[in-house]
C-alpha positions in Angstrom: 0.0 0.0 0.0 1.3 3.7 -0.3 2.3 5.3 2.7 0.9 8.6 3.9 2.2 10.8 6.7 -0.5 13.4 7.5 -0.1 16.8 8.8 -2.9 18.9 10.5 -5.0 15.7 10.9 -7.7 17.5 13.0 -10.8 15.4 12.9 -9.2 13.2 10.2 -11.8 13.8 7.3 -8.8 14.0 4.9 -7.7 11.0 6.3 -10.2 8.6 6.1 -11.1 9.9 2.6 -7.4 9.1 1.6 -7.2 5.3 3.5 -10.6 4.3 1.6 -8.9 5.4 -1.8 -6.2 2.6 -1.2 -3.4 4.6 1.2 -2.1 3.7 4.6 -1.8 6.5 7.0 1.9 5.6 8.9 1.5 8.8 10.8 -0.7 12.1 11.9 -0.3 14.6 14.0 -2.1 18.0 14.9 -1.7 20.8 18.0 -5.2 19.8 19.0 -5.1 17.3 22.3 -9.5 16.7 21.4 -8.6 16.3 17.5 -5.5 13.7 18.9 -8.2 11.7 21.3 -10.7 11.5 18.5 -8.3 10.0 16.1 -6.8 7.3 19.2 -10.3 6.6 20.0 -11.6 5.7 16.7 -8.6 4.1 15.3 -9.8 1.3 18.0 -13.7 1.6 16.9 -12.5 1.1 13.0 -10.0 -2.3 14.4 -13.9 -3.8 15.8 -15.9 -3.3 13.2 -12.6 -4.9 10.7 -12.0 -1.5 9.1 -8.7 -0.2 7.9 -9.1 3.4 9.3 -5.4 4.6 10.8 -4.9 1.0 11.4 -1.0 1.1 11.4 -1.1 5.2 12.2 0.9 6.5 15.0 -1.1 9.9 16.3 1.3 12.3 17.8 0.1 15.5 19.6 2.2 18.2 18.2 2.6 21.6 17.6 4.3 21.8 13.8 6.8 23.9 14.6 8.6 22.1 17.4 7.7 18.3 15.0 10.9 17.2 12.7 11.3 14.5 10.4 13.4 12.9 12.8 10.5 11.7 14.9 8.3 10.8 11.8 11.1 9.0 10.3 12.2 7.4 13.8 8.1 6.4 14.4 7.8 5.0 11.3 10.4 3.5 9.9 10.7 5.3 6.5 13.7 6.9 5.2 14.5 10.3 3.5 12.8 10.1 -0.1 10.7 6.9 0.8 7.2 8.6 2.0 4.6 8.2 -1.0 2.5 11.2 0.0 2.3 14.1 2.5 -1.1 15.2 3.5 -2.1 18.3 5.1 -3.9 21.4 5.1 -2.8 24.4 7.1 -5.5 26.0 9.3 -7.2 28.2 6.7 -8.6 31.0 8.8 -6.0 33.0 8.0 -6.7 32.8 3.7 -10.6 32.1 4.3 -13.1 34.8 2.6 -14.9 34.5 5.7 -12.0 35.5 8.3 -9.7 38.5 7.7 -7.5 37.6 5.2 -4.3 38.1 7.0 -2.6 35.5 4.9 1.3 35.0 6.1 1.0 38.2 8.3 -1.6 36.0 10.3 0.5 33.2 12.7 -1.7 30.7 11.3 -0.9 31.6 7.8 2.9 30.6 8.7 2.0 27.3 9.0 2.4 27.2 5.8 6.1 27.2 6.0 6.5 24.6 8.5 4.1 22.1 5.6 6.9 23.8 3.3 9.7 22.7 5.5 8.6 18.9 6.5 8.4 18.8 3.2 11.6 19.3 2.1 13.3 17.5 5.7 10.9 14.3 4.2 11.0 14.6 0.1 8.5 12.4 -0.4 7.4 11.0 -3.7 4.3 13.6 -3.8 1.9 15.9 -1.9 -1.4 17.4 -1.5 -1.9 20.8 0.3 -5.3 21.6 0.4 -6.9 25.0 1.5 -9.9 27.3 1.7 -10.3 28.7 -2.0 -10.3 32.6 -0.6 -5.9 31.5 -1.0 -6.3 31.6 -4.9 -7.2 35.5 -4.3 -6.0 37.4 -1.6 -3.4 40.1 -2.5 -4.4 39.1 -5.9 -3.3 35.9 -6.0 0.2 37.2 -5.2 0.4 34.4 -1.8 -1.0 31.5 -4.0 2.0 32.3 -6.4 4.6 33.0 -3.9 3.3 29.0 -2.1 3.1 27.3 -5.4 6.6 28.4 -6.2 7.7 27.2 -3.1 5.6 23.9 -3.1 7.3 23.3 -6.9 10.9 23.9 -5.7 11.2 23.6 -1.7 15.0 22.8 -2.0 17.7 22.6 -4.0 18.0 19.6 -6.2 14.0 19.1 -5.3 11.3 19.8 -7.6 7.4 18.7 -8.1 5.4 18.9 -10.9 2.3 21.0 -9.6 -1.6 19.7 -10.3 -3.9 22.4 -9.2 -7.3 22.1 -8.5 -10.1 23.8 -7.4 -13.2 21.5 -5.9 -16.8 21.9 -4.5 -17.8 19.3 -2.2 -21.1 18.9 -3.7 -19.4 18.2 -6.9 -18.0 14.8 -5.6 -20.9 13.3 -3.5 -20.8 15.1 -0.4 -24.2 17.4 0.3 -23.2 20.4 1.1 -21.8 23.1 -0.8 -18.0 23.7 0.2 -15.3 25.2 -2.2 -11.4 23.9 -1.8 -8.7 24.4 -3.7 -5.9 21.5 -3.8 -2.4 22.1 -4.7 -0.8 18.0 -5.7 2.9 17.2 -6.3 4.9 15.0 -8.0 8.5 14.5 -7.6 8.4 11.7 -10.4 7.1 14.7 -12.9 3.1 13.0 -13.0 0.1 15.4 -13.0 -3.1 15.1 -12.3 -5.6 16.0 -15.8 -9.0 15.9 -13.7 -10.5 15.1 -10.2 -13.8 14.0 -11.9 -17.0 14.9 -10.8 -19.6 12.2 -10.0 -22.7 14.9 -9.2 -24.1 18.0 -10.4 -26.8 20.5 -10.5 -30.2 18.7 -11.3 -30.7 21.4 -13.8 -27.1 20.1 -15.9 -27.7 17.3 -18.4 -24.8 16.1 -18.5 -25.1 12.2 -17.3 -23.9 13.4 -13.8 -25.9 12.1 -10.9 -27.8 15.1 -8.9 -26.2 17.1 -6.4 -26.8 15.5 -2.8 -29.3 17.0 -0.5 -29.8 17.9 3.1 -32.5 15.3 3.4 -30.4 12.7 1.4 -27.0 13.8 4.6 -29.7 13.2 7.2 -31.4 10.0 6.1 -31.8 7.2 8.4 -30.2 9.2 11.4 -32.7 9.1 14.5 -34.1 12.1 16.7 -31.4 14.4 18.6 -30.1 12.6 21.8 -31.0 9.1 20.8 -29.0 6.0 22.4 -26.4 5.0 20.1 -25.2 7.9 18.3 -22.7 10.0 20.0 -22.1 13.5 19.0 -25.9 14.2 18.8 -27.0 16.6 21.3 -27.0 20.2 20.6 -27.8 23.8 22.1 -31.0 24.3 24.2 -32.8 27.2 23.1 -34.8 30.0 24.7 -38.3 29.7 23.4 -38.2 33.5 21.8 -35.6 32.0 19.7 -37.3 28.4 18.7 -40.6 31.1 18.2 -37.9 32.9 15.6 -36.7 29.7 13.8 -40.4 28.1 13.3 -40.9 31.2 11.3 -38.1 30.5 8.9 -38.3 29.3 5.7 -35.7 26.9 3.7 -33.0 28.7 2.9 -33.8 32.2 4.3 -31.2 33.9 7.3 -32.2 34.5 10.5 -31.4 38.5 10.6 -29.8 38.5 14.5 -27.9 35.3 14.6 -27.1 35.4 10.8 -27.4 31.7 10.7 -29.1 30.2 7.5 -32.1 27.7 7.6 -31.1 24.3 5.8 -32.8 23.4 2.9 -33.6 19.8 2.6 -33.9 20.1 -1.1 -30.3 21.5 -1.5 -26.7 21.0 -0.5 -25.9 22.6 3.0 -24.6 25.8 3.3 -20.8 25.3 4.2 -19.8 24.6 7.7 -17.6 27.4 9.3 -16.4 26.9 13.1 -14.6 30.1 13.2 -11.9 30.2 16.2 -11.9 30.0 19.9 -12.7 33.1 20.2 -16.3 32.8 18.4 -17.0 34.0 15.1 -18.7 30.4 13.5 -21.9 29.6 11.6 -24.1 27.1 12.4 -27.2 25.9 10.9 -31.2 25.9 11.2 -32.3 22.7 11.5 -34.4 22.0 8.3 -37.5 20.7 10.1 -36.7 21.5 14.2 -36.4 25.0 15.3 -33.1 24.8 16.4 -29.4 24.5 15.6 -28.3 21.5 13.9 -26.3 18.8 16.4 -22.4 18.4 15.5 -23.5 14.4 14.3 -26.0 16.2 12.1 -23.6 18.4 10.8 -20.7 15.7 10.7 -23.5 14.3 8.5 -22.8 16.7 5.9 -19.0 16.1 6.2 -19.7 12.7 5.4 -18.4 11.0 8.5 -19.5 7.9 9.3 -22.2 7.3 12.6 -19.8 5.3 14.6 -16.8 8.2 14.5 -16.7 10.0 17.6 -15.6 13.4 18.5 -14.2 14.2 22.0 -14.9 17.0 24.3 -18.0 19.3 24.8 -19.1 22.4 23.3 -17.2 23.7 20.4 -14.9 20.8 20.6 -16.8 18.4 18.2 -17.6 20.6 16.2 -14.8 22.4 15.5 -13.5 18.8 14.3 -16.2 18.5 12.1 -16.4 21.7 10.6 -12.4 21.8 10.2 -12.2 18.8 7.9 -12.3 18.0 4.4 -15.3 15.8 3.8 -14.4 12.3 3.9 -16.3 11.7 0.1 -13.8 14.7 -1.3 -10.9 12.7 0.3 -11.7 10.0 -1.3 -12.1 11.6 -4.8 -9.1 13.2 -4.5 -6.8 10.0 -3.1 -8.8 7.7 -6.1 -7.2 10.0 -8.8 -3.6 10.3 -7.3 -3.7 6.8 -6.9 -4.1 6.4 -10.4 -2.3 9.3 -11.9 0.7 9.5 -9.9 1.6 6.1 -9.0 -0.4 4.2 -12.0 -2.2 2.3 -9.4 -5.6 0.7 -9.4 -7.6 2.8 -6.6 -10.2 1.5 -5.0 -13.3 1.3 -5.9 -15.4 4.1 -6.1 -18.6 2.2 -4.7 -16.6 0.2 -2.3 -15.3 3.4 -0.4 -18.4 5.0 -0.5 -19.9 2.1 1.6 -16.7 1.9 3.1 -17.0 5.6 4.7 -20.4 4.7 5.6 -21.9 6.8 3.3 -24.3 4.5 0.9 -27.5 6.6 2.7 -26.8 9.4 0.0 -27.6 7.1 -2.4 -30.6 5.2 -4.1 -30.2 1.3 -5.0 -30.4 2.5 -8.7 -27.9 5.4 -8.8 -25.5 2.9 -6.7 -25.8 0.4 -10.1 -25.0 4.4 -12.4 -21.8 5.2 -10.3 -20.4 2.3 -12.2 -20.7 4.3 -15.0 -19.3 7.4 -13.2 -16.1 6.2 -12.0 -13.6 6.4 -14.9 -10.6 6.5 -12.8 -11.5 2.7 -12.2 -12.3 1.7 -15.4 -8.8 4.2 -17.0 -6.9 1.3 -14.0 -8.5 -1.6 -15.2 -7.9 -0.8 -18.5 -4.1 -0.3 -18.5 -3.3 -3.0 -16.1 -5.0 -5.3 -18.3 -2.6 -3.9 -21.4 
């Protein structure tokens, strides 16, 4: 299998998305001790139910600026130049159209150097740094140039052929609406054509399956606080503001929390956690008058039911609402399987189910993603040359 060492693991939405494409995660690490204990915790869930999920992972709580390649390489065995892929996405805050665009005069933005560094300490055979679209465009695209430069020579004597890509969520199975740009590298000169789409708006005729929909993220799950499902418990609400949200229709915004009502007909409106010092956006339940739980909205990340989040409060959801949905992961792993190391990925079907994630979809469009998943058929095809 190809060996991934991811950086900024938070919740592990990348992650996950990445394993069920055919990788093997050998190590991850973030800053957050919750993000740290989720990823521990459910590495042993995914083990009982016979899953592959961080199954031969070390997860190492870790500021990036004090980690060095010394540890990953000592933790995992590998060697300078022997890592198939590095996997990360610097806490976007500091890019996002919805923060303040500090870029690299925000701290957070100079994470970027430390992904820029490990990089060049590990030289592994490729990367993907992915980010908050609002990079592509602030100073005028100035930053983006100024990191692809960097990402396409970090060293002397080191240079990747740069694939960039800019994704909605919605586009690739997941149901909510959330735009990402990812940058992907190849030190053996390989790039990546297309990160095909699988859905589309129902108005498009163009063979595409139909965007997802709220109603198609919450199928199947029971009422809030039901036995079973952890995660799904949310705020309790003065009655003024349950008598403000019954009054809402799909779609509109509530005018003094500035939070949207979901509309079970459409993709949800992007999750945003903001910091800890406040600033997210949550959601309007699309039936209940009140704010969606974190399960609900790890839903719409495409998480599977039995992955926990730990701590309280903003803790869960901040995991949730951090990560790249697992269905987006998995898209993009499939086609760096296959374009950079000429491998057969897996299945697109077979990591849909694998992520847990067959709700989204009917019996009949299960049979038409058959049809969908080129990368699969491009793999069979050439091995069988």
């Amino acid at each position: 299998m190809r060996t991934v060492v991811s950086l900024f693991s938070g919740g592990g939405g990348l992650d996950l998305g990445l394993e069920s494409a055919g990788f093997d995660t050998l190590f991850a690490s973030d800053i957050d001790a919750h993000s740290c204990m989720s990823l521990q915790a459910n590495k042993l869930r995914a083990a009982e139910r016979k899953l592959p999920f961080f199954k031969n992972a070390s997860i190492v709580q870790r500021d990036i600026a004090d980690l060095k390649a010394e540890e990953i390489f000592s933790v995992t065995g590998l060697k300078t130049g022997e890592l198939d892929l590095l996997a990360g996405g610097p806490p976007c805050q500091a890019f996002s159209v919805f923060g303040k665009r500090q870029g690299r005069n925000d701290p957070r933005g100079r994470m970027v150097d430390h992904y820029l560094r490990l990089l060049t300490e590990l030289r592994p055979r490729s990367f993907v740094f992915e980010n908050v679209y609002g990079l592509m465009t602030i100073e005028g695209g100035a930053i983006f140039n100024e990191i692809k430069a960097q990402l396409a020579r970090p060293d002397t004597g080191l240079t990747y052929k740069l694939s960039v890509h800019r994704c909605n969520a919605a586009d690739y199975g997941v149901p909510q609406f959330r735009d990402r740009v990812f940058i992907i590298g190849s030190r053996d000169g390989y790039s990546v054509e297309n990160i095909n789409p699988i859905c589309s708006s129902p108005a498009a005729e163009d063979g595409l399956l139909p965007w997802r929909t709220v109603k198609n993220g919450l199928a199947g799950l029971p009422a809030m606080g039901s036995d079973g499902y952890h995660n799904h418990t949310g705020r309790k609400h003065s009655q003024r503001i349950i008598d403000r949200y019954n009054t809402m229709s799909f779609g509109e915004r509530d005018q003094k929390t500035r939070i949207n009502r979901l509309d079970p007909k459409r993709p949800s409106y992007a999750i945003i956690v903001g910091s800890d010092a406040g600033g997210g956006k949550g959601h309007v339940h699309p039936f209940e008058p009140r704010e969606v739980t974190p399960r609900e909205s790890s839903r719409m990340q495409c998480f599977p039911d039995w992955w926990w989040f730990s701590g309280s409060g903003r803790h869960p959801i901040r995991q949730v609402g951090n990560a790249v949905p697992t269905l987006l992961g998995l898209a993009v792993g499939r086609q760096i399987m296959h374009d950079l190391f000429h491998d057969q990925p897996t299945p697109l079907w077979q990591g849909i189910e694998q992520l847990g994630q067959s709700h989204l979809f009917t019996r009949n469009e299960a049979a038409l993603l058959e049809n969908l998943d080129p990368v699969y058929r491009q793999a069979d095809l050439r091995l069988a040359i």
